[in-house]
C-alpha positions in Angstrom: 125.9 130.3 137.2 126.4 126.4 137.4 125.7 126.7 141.0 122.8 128.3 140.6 121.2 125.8 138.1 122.4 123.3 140.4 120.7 124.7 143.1 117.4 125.3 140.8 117.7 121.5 139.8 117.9 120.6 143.4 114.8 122.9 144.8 112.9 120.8 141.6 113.4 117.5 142.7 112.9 118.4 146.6 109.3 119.5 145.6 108.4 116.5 143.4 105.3 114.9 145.4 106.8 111.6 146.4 104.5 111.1 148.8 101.2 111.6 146.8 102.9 109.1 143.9 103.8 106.9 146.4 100.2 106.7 148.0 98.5 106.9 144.3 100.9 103.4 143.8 99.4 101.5 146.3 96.3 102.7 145.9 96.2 101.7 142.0 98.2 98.0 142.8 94.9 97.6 145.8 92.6 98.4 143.1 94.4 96.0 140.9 94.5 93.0 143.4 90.9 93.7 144.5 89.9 93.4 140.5 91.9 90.6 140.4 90.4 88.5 143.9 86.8 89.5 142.1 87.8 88.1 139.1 88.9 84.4 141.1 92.0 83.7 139.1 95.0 81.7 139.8 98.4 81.0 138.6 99.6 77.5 139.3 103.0 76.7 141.3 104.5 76.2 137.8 103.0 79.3 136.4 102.0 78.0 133.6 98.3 77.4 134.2 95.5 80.3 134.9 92.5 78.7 136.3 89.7 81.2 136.0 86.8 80.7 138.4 83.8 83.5 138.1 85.0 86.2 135.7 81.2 86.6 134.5 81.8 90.7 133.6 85.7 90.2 132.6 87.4 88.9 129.8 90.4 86.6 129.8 93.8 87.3 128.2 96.4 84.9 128.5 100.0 85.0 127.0 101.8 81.4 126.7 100.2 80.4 129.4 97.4 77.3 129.6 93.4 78.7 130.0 91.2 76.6 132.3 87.7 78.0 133.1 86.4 76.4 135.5 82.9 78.3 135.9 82.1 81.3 133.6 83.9 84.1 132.0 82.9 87.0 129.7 85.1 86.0 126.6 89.2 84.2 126.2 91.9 84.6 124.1 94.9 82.9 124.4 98.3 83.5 123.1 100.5 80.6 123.2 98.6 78.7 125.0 95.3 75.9 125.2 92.3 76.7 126.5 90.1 74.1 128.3 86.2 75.1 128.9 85.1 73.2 131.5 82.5 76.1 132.2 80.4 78.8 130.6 82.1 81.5 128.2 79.4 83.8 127.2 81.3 85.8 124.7 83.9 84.6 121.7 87.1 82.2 122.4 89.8 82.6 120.7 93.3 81.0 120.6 96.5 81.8 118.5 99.2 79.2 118.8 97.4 76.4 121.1 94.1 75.1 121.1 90.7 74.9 122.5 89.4 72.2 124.5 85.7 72.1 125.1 84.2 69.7 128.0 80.9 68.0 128.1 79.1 70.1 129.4 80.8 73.0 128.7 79.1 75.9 127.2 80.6 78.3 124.6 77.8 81.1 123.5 80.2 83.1 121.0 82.6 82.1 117.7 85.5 80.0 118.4 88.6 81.1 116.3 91.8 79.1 116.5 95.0 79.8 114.3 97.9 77.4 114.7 95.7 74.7 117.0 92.7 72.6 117.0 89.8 72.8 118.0 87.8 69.9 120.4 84.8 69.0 121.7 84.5 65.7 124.2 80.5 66.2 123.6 78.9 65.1 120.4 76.8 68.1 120.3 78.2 70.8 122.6 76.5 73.7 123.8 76.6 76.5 121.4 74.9 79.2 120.4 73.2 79.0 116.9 74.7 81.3 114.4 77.8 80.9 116.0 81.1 80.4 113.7 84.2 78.1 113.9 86.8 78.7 112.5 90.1 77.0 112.2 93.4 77.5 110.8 95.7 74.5 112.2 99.2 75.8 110.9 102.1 77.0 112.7 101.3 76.2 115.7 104.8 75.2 117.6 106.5 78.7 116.0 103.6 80.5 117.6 104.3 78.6 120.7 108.1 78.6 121.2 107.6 82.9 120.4 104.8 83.1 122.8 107.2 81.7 125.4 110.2 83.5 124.3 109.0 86.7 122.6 112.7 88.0 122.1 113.8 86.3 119.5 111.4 87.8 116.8 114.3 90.9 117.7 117.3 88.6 118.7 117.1 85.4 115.5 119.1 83.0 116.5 122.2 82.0 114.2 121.3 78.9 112.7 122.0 76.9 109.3 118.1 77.6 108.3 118.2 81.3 109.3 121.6 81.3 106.7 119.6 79.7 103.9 116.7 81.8 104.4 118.8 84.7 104.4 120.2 83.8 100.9 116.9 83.1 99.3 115.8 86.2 100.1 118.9 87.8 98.4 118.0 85.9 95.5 114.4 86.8 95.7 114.9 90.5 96.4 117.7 90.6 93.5 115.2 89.1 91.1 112.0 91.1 92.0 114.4 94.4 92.2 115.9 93.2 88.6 112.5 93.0 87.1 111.6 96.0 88.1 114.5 98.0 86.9 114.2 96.1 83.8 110.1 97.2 83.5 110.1 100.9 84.6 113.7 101.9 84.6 112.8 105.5 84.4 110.5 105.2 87.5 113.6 103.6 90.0 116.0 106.1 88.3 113.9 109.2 89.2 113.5 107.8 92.6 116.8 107.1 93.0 118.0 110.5 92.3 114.4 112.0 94.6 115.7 109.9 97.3 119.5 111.3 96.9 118.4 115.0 96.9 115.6 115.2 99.5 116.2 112.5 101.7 114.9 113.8 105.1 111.8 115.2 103.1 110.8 111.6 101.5 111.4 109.7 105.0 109.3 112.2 106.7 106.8 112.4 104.1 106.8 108.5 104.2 106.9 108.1 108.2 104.1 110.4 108.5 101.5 108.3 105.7 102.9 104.8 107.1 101.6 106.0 111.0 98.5 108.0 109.3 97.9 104.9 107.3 98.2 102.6 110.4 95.9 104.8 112.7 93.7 105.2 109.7 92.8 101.3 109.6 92.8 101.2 113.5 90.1 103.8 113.9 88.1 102.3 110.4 87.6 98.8 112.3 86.4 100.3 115.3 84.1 103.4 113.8 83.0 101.9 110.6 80.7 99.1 109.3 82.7 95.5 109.5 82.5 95.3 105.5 83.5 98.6 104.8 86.3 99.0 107.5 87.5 95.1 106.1 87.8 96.5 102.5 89.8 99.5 103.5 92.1 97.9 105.4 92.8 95.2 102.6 93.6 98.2 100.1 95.4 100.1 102.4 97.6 96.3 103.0 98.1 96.2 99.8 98.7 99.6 98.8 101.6 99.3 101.3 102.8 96.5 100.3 103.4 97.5 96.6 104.9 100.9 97.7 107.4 98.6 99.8 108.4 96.4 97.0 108.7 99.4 94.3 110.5 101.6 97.5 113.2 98.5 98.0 114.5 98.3 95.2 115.0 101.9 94.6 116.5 102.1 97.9 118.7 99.1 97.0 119.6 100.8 93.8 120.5 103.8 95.9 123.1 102.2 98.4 124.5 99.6 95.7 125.5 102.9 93.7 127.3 104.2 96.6 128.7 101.1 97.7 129.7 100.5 94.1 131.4 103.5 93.9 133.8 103.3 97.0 134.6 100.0 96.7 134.9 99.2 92.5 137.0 100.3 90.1 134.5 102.6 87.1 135.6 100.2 84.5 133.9 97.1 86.9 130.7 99.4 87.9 127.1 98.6 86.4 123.8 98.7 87.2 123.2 94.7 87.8 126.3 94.6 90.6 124.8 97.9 92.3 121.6 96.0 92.5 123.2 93.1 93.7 125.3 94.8 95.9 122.2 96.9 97.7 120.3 93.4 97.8 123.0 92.4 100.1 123.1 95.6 102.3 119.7 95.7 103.0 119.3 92.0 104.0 122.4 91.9 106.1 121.2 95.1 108.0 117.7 93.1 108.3 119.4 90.3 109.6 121.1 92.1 112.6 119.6 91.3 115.9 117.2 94.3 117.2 118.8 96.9 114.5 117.0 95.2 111.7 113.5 96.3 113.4 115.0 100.4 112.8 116.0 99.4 109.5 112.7 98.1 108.4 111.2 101.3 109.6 113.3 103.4 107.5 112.3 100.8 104.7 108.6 100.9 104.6 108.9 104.8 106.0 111.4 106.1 102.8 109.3 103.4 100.2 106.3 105.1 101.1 107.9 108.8 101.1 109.2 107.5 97.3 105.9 107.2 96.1 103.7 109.7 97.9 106.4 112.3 96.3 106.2 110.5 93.2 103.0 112.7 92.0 104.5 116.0 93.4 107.7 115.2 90.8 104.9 114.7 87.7 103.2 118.4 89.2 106.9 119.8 88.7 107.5 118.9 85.3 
């Protein structure tokens, strides 16, 4: 019998088209490099530059890398990175973490939107459209930088003396917002608690399903619906989530200190302040765990959701 599915294995992978995949990859990389010769743009030796050249039907994405268009492009955005307009940019330009540079003579026919940067022009008037918006946030724009060029440590944090201290001021913060709570609506983090303990799988599922819905929901509203409406909706729906995560984490913390508590105190030295503190601690060392704490936080914002979409199924039961 082991033979035989062997054997069956075998005969699959024999008639797997290797040749049709291997022609339909260099067809697709041609197409690519014949997009990319049309498009005239460069890397420089360092490859750290992309000088665009005409690009008039394509927009430009760049990631940590430095933007120069030197005749005309459909629209930038930058990541990372400056962009420098020596050209035409029919469309919008738009840099996060660098900034835009626009030369006399240089024409920009959309917004310019810059967060973490600056914005220049060498021209005293320079060719825009009219009606045309800038705006400017000029914050943060090394952090942006340095993860732009090294995109891993938003998963891998490096150990540092200011990673420690903002590690303990979010225990501290978490342990006083969960406190508060408790101390406001005990009832409502109790009966969690004791939801969460009895149907676990059912409130993470519940909660996985409405965090993804809720995501795909605001995706499709910005793209389908009218700018104000789909703006509003997507501000509730942040805040919404927000609020479910705070009131979610501190049950959840409540949850684990318990069961902490229990295995590792004495009854007489148990109580509802040290399994607070005690889940506070959990949950921000797991968060603090290099490419684990991005699972964790799933299961955070996924159960915190579940806790209170269940919530008004529990009130239907009594």
């Amino acid at each position: 019998m082991i033979n035989t599915a062997a054997q069956t294995i075998f005969s699959i992978k024999l008639q797997i088209p290797f040749r049709q995949i291997l022609v339909g990859f260099v067809f697709v990389l041609c197409a690519a490099l014949a997009v990319f010769s049309q498009t005239n743009v460069s890397l420089s030796e360092d490859q750290k530059t992309l000088n665009v050249g005409e690009a008039k039907e394509h927009e430009i994405y760049s990631f940590g890398k430095t933007v120069i268009i030197e005749k005309e492009a459909k629209g930038v955005l930058s990541f990372g990175g400056d962009i420098e307009i020596r050209g035409r940019v029919e469309g919008d330009v738009a840099v996060i973490g660098g900034n835009i540079i626009q030369k006399e003579g240089a024409f920009i026919g959309g917004d310019v939107i810059v967060f973490g940067g600056t914005y220049r022009a060498e021209s005293q008037k320079p060719l825009r459209n009219d009606g045309k918006e800038t705006v400017m946030i000029a914050m943060f724009e090394e952090e942006l930088r340095d993860f732009a060029n090294n995109p891993g440590q938003v998963f891998s944090p490096s150990m540092s003396w200011s990673f420690l201290v903002q590690r303990l001021i979010s225990i501290l913060f978490w342990f006083i917002i969960s406190l508060a709570l408790t101390t406001i609506a005990p009832g409502a983090i109790s009966r969690a608690v004791a939801r969460f303990r009895l149907s676990t799988l059912k409130v993470f599922a519940i909660g996985c399903a409405g965090f993804f819905i809720t995501i795909f929901g605001v995706i499709a509203g910005l793209k389908f619906l009218p700018d104000y409406l789909s703006v509003l909706i997507g501000l509730m729906a942040f805040i919404l989530m927000i609020l479910g995560y705070v009131f979610g984490r501190a049950a959840l913390q409540m949850t684990i200190g318990k069961i902490l508590q229990k295995k590792l105190l004495s009854e007489k030295s148990q109580s509802e302040t040290g399994a607070l503190l005690i889940g506070v601690i959990f949950w921000t060392l797991l968060l603090s765990i290099p490419y684990i704490w991005t699972i964790a936080l799933l299961i955070l914002f996924s159960a915190s959701i579940g806790l209170v979409l269940t919530a008004n199924s529990e009130s239907r039961a009594r």
